[in-house]
PyMOL Python script that loads the backbone (N, CA, C, O; Angstrom):
from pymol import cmd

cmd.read_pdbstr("""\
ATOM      1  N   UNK A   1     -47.919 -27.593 142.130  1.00  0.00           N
ATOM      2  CA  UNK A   1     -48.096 -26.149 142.253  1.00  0.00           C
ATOM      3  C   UNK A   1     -48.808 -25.577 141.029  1.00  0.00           C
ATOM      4  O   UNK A   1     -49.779 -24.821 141.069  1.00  0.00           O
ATOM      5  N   UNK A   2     -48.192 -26.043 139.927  1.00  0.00           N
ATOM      6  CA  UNK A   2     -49.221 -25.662 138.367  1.00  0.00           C
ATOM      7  C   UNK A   2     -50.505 -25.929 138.700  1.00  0.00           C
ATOM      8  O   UNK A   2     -51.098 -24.922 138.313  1.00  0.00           O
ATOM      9  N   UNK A   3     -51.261 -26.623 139.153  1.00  0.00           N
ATOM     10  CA  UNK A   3     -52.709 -26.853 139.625  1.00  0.00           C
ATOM     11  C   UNK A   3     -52.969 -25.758 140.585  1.00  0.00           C
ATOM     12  O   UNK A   3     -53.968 -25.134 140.227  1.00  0.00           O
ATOM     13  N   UNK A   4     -52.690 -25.509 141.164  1.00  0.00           N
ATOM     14  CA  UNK A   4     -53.065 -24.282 141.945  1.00  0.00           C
ATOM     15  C   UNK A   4     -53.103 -23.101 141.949  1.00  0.00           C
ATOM     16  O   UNK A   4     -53.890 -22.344 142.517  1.00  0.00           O
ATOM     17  N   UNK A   5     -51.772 -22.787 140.956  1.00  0.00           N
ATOM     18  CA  UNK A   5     -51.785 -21.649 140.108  1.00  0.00           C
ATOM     19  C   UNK A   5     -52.808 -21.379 138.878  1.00  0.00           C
ATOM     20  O   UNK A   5     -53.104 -20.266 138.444  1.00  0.00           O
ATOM     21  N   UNK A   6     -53.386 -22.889 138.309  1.00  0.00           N
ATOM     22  CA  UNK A   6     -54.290 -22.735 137.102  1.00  0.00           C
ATOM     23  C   UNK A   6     -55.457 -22.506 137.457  1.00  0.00           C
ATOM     24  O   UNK A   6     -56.116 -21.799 136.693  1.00  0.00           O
ATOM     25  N   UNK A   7     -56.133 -23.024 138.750  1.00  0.00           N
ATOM     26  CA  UNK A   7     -57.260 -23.089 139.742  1.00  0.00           C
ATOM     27  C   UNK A   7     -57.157 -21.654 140.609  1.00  0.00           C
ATOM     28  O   UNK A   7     -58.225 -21.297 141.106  1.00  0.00           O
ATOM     29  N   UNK A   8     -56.303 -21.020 140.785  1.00  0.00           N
ATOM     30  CA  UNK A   8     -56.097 -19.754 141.190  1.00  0.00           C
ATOM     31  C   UNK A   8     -56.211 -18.234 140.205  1.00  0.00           C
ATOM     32  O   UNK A   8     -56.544 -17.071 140.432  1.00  0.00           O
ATOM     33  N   UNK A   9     -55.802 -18.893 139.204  1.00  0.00           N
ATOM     34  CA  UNK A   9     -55.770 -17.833 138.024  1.00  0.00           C
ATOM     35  C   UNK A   9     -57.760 -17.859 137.835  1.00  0.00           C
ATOM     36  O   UNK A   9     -58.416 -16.831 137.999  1.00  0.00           O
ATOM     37  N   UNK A  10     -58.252 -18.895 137.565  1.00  0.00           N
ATOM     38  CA  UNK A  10     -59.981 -18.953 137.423  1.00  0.00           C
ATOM     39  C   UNK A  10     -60.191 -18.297 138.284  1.00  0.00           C
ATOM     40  O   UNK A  10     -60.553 -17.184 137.902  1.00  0.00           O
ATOM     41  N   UNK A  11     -60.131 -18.467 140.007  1.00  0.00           N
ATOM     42  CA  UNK A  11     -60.670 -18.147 140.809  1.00  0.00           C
ATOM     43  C   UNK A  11     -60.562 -16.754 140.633  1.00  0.00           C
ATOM     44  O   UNK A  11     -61.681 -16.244 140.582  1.00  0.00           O
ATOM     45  N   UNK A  12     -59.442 -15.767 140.497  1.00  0.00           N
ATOM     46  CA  UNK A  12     -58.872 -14.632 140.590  1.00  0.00           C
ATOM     47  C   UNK A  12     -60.151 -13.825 139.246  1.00  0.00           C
ATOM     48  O   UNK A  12     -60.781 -12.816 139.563  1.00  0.00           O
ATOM     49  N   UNK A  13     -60.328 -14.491 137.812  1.00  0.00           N
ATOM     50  CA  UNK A  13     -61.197 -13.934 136.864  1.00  0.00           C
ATOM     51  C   UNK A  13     -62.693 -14.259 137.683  1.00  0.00           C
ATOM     52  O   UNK A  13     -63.536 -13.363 137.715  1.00  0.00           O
ATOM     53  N   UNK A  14     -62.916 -15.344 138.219  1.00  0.00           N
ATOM     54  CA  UNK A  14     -64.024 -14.988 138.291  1.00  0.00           C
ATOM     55  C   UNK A  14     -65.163 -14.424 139.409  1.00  0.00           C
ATOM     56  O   UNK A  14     -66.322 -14.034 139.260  1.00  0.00           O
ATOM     57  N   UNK A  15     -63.852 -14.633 141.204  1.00  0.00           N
ATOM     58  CA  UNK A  15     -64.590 -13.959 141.608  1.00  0.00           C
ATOM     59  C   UNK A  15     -64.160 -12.127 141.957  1.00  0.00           C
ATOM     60  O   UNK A  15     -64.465 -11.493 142.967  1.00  0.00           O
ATOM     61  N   UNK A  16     -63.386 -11.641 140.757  1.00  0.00           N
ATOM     62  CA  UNK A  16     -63.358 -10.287 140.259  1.00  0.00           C
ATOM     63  C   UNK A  16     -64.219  -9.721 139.794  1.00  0.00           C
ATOM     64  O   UNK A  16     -64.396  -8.506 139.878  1.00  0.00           O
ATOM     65  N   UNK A  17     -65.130 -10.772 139.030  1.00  0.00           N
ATOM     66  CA  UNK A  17     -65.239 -10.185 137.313  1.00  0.00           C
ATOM     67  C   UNK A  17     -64.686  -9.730 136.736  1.00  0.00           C
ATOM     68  O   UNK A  17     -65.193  -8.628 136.528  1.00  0.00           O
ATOM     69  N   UNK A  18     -63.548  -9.876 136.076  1.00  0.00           N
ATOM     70  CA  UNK A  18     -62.494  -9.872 135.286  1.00  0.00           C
ATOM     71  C   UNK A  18     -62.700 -10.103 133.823  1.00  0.00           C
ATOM     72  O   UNK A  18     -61.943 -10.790 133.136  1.00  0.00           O
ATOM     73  N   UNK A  19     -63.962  -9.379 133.309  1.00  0.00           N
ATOM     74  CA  UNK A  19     -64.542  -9.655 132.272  1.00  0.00           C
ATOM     75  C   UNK A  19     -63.156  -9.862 130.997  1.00  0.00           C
ATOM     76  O   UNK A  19     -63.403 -10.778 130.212  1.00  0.00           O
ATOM     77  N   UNK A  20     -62.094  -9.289 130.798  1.00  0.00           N
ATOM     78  CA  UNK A  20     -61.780  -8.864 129.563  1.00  0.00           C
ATOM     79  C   UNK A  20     -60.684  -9.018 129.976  1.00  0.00           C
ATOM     80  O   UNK A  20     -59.842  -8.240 129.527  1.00  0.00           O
ATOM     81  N   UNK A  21     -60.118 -10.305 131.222  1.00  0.00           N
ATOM     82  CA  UNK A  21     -59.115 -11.073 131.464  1.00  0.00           C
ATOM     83  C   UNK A  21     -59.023 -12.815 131.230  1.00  0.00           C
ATOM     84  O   UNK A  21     -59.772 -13.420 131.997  1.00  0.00           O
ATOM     85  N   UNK A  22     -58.316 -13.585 130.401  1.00  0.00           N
ATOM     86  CA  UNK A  22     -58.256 -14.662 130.298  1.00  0.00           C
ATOM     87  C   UNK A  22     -57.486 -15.349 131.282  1.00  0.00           C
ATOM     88  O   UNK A  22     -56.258 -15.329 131.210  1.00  0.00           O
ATOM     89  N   UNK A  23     -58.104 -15.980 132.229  1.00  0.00           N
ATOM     90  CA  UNK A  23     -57.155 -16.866 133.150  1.00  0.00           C
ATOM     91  C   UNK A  23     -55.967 -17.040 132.769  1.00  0.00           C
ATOM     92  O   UNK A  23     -54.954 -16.789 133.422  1.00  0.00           O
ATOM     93  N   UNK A  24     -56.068 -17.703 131.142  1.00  0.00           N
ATOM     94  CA  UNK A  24     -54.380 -18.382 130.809  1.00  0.00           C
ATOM     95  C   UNK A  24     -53.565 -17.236 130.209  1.00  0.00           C
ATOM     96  O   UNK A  24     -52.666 -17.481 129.405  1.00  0.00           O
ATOM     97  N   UNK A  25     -53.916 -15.777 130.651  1.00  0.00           N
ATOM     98  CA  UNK A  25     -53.099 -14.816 130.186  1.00  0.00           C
ATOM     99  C   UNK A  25     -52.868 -14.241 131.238  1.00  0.00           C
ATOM    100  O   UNK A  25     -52.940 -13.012 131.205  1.00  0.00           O
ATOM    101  N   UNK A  26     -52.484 -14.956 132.632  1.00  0.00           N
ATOM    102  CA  UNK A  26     -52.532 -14.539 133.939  1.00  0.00           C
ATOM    103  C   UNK A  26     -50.819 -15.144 133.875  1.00  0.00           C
ATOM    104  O   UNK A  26     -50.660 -16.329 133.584  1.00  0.00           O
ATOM    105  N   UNK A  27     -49.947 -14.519 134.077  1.00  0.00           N
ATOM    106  CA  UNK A  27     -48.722 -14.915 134.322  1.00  0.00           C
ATOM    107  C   UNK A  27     -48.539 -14.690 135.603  1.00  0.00           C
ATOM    108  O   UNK A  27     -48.808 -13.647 136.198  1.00  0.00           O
ATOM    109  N   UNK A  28     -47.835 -16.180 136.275  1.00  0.00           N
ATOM    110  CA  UNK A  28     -48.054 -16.685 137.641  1.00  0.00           C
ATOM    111  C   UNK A  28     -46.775 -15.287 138.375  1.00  0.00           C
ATOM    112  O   UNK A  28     -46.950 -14.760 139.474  1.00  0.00           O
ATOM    113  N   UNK A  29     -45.796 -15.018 137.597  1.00  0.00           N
ATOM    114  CA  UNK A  29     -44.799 -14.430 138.386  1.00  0.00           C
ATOM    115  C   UNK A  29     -45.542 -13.030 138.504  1.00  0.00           C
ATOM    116  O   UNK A  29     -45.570 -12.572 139.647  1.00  0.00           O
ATOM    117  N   UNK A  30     -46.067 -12.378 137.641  1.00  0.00           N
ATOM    118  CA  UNK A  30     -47.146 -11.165 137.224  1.00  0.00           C
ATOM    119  C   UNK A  30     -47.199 -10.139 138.536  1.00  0.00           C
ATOM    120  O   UNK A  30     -48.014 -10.618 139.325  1.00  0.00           O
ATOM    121  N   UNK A  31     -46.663  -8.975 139.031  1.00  0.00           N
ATOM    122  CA  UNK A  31     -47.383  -8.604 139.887  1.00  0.00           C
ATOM    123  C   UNK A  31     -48.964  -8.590 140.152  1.00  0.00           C
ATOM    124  O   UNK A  31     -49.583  -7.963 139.291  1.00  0.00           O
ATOM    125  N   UNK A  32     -49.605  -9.058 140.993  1.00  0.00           N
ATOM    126  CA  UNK A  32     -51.128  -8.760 140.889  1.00  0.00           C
ATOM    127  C   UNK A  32     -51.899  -7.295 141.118  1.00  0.00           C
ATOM    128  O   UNK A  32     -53.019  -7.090 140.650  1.00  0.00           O
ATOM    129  N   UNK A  33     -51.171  -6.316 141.885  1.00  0.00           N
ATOM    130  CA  UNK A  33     -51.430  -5.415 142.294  1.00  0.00           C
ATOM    131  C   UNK A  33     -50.412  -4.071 141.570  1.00  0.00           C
ATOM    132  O   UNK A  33     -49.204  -4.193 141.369  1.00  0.00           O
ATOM    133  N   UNK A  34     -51.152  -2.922 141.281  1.00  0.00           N
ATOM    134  CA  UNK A  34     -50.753  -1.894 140.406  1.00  0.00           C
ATOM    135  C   UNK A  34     -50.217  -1.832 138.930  1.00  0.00           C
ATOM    136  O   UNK A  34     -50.659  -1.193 137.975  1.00  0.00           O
ATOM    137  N   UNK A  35     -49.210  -2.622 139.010  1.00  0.00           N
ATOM    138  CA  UNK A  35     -48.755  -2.957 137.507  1.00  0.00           C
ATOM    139  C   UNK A  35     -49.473  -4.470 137.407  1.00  0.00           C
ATOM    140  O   UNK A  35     -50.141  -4.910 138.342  1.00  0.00           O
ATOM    141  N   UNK A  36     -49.277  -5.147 136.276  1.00  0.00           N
ATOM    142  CA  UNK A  36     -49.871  -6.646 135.976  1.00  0.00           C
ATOM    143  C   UNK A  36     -51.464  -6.556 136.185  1.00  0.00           C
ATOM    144  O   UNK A  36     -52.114  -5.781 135.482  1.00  0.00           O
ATOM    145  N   UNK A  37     -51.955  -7.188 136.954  1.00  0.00           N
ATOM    146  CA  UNK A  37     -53.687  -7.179 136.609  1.00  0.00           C
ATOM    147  C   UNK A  37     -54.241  -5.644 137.275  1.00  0.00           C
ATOM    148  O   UNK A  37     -55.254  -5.043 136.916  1.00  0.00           O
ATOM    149  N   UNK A  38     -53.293  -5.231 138.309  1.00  0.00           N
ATOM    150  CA  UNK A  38     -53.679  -3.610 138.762  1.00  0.00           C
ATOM    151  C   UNK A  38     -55.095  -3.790 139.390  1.00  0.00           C
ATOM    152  O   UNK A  38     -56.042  -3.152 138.930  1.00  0.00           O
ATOM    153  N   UNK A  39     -55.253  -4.650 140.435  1.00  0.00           N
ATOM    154  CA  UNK A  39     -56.134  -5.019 141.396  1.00  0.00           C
ATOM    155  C   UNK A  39     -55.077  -4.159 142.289  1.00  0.00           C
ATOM    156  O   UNK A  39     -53.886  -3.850 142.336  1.00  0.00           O
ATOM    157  N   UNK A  40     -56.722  -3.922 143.189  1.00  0.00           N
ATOM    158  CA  UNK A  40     -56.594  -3.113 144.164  1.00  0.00           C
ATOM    159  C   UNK A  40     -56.593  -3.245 145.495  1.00  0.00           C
ATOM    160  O   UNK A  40     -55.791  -4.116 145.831  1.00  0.00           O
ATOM    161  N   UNK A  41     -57.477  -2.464 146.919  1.00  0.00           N
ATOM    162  CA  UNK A  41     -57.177  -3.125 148.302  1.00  0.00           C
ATOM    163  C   UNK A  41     -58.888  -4.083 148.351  1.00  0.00           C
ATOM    164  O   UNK A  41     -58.963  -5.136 148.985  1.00  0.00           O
ATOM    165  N   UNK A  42     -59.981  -3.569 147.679  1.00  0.00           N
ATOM    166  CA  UNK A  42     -60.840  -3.804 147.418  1.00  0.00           C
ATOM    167  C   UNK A  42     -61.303  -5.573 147.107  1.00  0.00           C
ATOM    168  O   UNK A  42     -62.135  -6.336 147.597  1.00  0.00           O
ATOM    169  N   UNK A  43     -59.964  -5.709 145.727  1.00  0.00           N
ATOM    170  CA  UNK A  43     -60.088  -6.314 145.501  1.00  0.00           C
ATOM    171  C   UNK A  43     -59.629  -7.729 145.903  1.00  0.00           C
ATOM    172  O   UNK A  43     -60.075  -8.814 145.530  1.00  0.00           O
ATOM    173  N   UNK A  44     -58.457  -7.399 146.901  1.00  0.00           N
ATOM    174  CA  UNK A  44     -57.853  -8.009 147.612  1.00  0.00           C
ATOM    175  C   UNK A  44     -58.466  -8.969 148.694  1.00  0.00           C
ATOM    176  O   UNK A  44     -58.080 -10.118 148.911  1.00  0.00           O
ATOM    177  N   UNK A  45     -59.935  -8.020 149.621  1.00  0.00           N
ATOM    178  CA  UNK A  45     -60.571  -8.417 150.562  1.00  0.00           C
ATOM    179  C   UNK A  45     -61.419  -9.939 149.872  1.00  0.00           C
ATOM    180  O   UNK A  45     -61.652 -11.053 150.339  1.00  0.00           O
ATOM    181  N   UNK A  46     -61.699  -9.257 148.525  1.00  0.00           N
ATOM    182  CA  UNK A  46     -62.515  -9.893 147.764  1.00  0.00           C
ATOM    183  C   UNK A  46     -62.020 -11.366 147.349  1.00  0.00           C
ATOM    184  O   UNK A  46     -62.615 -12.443 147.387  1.00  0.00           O
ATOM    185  N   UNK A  47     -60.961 -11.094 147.015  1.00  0.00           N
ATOM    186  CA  UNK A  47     -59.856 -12.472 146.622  1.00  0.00           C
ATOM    187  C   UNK A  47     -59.595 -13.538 148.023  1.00  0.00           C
ATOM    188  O   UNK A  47     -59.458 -14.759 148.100  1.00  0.00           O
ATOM    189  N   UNK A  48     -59.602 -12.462 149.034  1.00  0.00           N
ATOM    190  CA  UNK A  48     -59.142 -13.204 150.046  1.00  0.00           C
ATOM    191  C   UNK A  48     -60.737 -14.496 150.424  1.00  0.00           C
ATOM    192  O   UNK A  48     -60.951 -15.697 150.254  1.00  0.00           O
ATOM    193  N   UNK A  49     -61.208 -13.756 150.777  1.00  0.00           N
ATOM    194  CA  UNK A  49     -62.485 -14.068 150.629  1.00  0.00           C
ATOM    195  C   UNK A  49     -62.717 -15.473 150.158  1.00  0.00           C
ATOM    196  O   UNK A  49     -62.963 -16.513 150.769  1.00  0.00           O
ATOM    197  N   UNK A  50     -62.514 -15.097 148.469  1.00  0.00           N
ATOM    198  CA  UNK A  50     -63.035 -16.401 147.818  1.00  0.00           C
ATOM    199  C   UNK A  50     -61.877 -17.513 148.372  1.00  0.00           C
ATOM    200  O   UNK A  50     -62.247 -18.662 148.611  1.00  0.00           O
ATOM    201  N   UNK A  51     -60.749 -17.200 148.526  1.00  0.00           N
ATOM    202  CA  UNK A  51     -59.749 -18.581 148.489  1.00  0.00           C
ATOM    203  C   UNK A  51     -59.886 -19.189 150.108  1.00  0.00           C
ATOM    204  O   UNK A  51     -59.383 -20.242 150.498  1.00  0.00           O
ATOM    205  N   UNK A  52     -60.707 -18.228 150.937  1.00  0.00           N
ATOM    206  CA  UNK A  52     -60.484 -18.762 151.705  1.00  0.00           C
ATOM    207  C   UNK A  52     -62.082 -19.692 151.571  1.00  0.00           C
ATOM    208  O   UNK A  52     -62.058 -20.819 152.066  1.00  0.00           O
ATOM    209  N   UNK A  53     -63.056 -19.350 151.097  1.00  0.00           N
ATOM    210  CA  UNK A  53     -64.268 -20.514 151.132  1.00  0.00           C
ATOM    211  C   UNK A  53     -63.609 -21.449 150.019  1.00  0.00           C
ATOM    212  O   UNK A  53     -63.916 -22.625 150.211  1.00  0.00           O
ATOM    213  N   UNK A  54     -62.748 -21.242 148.852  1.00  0.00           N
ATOM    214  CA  UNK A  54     -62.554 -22.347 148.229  1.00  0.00           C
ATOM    215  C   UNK A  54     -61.479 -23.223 149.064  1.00  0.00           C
ATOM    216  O   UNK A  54     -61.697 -24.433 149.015  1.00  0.00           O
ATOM    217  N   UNK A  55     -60.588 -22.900 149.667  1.00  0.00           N
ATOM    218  CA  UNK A  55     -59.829 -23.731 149.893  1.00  0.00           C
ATOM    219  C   UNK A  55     -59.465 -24.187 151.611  1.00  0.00           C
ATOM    220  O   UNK A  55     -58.676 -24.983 152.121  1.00  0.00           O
ATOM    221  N   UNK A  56     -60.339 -23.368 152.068  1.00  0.00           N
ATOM    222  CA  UNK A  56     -60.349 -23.710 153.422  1.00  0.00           C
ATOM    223  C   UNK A  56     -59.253 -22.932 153.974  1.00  0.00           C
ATOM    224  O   UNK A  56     -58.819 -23.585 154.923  1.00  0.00           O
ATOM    225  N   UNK A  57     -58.492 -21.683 153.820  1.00  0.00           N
ATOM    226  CA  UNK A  57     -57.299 -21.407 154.404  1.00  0.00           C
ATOM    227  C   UNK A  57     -57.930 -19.965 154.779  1.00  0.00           C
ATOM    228  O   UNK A  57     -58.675 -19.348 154.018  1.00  0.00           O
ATOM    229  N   UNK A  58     -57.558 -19.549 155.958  1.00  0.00           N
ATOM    230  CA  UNK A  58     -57.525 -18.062 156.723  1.00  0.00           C
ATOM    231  C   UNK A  58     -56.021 -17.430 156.344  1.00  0.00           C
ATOM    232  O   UNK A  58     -54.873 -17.784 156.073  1.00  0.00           O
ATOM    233  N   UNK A  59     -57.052 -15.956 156.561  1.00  0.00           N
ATOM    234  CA  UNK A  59     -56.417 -14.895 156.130  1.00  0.00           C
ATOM    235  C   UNK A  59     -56.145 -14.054 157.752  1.00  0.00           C
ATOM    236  O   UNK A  59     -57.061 -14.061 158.575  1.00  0.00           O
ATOM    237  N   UNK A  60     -54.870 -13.396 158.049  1.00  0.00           N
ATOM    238  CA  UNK A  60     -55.334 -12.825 159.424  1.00  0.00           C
ATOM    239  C   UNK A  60     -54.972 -11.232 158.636  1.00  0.00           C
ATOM    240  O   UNK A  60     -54.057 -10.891 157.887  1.00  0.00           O
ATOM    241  N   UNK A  61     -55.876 -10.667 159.069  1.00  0.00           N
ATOM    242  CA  UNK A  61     -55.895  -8.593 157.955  1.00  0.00           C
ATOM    243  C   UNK A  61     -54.588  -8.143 159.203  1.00  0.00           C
ATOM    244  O   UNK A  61     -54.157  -7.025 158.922  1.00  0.00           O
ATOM    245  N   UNK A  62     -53.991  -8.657 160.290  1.00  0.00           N
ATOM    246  CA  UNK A  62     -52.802  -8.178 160.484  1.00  0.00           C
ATOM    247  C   UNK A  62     -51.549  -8.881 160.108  1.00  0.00           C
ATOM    248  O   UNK A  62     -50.455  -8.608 160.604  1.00  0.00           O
ATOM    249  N   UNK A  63     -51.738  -9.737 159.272  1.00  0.00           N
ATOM    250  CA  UNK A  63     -50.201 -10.483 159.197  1.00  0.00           C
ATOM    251  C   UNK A  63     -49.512  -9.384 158.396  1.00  0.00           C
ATOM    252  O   UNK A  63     -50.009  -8.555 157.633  1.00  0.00           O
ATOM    253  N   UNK A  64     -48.535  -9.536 158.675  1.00  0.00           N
ATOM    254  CA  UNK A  64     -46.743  -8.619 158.015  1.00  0.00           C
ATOM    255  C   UNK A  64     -46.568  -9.331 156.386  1.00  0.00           C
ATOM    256  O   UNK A  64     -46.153  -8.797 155.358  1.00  0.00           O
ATOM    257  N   UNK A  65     -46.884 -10.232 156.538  1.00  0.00           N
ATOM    258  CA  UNK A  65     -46.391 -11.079 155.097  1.00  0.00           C
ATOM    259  C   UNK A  65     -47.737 -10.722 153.988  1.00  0.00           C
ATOM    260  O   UNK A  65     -47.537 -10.991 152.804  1.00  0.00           O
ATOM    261  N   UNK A  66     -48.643 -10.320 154.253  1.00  0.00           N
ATOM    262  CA  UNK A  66     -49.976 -10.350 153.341  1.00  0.00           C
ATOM    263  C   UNK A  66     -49.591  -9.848 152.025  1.00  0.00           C
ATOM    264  O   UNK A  66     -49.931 -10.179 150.889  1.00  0.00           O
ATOM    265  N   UNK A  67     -48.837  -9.011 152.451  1.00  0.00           N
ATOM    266  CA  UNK A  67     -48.587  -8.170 150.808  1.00  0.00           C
ATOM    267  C   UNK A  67     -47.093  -9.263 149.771  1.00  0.00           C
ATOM    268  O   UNK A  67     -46.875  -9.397 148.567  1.00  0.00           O
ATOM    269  N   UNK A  68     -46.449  -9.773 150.933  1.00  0.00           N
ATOM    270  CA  UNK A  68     -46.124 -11.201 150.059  1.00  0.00           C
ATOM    271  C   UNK A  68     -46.750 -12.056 149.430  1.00  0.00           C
ATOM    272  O   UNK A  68     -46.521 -12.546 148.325  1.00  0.00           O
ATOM    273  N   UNK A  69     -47.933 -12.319 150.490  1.00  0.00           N
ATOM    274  CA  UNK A  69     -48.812 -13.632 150.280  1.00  0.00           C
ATOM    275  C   UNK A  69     -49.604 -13.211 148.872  1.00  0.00           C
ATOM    276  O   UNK A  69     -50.048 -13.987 148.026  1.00  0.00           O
ATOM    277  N   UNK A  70     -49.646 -11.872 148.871  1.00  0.00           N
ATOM    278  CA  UNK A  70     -50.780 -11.702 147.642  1.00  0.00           C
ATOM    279  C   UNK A  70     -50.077 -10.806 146.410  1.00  0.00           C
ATOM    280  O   UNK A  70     -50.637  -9.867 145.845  1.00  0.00           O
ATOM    281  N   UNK A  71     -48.995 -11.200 146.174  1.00  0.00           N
ATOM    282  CA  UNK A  71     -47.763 -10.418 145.744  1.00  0.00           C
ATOM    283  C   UNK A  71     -47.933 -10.899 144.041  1.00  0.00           C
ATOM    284  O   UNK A  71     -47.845 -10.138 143.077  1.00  0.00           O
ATOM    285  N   UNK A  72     -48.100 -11.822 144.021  1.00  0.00           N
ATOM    286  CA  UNK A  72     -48.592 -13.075 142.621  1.00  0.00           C
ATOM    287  C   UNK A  72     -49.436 -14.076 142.701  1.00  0.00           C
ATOM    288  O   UNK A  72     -50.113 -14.490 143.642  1.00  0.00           O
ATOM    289  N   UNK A  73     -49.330 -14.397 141.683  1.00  0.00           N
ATOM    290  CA  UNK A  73     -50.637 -16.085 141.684  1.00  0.00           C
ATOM    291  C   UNK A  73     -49.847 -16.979 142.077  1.00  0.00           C
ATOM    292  O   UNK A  73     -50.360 -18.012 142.506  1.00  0.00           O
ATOM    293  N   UNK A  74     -48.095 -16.842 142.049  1.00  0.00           N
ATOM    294  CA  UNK A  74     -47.472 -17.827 142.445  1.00  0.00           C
ATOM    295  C   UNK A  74     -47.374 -18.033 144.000  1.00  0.00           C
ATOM    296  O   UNK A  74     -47.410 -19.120 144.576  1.00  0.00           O
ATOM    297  N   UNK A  75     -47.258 -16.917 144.517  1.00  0.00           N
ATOM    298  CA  UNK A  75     -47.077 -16.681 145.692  1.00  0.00           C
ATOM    299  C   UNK A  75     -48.231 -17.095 146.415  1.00  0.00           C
ATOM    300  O   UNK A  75     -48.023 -17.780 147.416  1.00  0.00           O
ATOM    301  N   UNK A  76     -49.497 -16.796 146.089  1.00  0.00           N
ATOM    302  CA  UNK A  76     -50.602 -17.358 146.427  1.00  0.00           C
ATOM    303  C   UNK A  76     -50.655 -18.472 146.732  1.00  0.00           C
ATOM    304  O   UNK A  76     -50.681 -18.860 147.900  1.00  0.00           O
ATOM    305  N   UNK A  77     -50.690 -19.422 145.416  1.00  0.00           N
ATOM    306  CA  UNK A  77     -50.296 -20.920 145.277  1.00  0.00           C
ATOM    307  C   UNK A  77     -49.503 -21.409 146.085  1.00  0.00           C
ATOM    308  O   UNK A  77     -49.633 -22.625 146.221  1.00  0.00           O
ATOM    309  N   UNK A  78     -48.522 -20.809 146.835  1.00  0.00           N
ATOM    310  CA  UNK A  78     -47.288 -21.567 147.829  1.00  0.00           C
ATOM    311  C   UNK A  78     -47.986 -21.406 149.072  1.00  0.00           C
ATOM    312  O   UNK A  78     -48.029 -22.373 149.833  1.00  0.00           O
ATOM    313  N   UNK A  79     -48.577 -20.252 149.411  1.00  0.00           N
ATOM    314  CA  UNK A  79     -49.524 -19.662 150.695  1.00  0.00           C
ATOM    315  C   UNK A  79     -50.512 -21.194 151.269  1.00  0.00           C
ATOM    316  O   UNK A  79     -50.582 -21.819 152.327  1.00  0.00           O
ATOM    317  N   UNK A  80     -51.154 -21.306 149.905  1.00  0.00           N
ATOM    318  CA  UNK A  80     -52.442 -21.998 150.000  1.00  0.00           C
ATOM    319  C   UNK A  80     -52.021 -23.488 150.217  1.00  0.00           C
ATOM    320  O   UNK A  80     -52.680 -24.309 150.856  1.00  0.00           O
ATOM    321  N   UNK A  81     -50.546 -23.770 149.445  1.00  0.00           N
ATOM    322  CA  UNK A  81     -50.156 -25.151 149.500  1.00  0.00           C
ATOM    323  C   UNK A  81     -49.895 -25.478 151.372  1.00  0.00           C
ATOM    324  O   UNK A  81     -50.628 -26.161 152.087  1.00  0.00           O
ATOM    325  N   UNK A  82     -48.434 -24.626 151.842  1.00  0.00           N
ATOM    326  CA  UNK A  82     -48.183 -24.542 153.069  1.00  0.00           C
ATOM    327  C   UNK A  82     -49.382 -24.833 153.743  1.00  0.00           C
ATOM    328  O   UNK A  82     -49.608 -25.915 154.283  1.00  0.00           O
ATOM    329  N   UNK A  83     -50.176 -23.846 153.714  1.00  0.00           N
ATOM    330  CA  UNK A  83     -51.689 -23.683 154.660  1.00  0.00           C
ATOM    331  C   UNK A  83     -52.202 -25.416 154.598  1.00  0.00           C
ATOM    332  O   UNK A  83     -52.259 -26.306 155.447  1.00  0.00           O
ATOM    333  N   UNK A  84     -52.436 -25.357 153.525  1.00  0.00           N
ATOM    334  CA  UNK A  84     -52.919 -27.346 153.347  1.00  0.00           C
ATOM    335  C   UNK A  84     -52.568 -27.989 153.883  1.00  0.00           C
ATOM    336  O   UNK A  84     -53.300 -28.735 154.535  1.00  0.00           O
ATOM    337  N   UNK A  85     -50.960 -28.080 153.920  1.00  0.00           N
ATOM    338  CA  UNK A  85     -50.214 -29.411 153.924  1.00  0.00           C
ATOM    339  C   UNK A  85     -50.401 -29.732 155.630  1.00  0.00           C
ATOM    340  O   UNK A  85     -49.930 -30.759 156.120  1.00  0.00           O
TER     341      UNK A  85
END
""", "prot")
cmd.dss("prot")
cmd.show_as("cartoon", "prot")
cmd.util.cbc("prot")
cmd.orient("prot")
């Protein structure tokens, strides 16, 4: 899961542009949205986006859980693992 979270934290700086964010100052429990990195719905589409060409996993814009799924980098990381396995 640390690999995915460390590969998730990059992905998250860079396809943001997250100029004046360091990946390894991305704390996995971190809210991602309002407080903690204070990404937005914008940025969300955007995130979704990239993880899904990096990692091969769909997003459906009606699931109930989304705002779980994108709740942290950790949470992410478990999303993307499940989706894999």
């Amino acid at each position: 899961m640390q690999a995915i979270d460390r590969e998730l934290k990059h992905l998250i700086v860079e396809a943001l542009v997250l100029e004046d964010v360091e990946p390894d100052s991305i704390d996995p429990e971190a809210p991602l949205f309002v407080e903690g990195l204070g990404l937005d719905s914008i940025d969300a589409l955007e995130l979704a986006m990239a993880i899904e060409r990096k990692y091969q996993v769909t997003f459906d814009a009606d699931d109930e859980r989304n705002r779980e799924i994108f709740a942290t980098v950790r949470s992410l990381a478990t999303f993307v693992a499940a989706e894999r396995a």
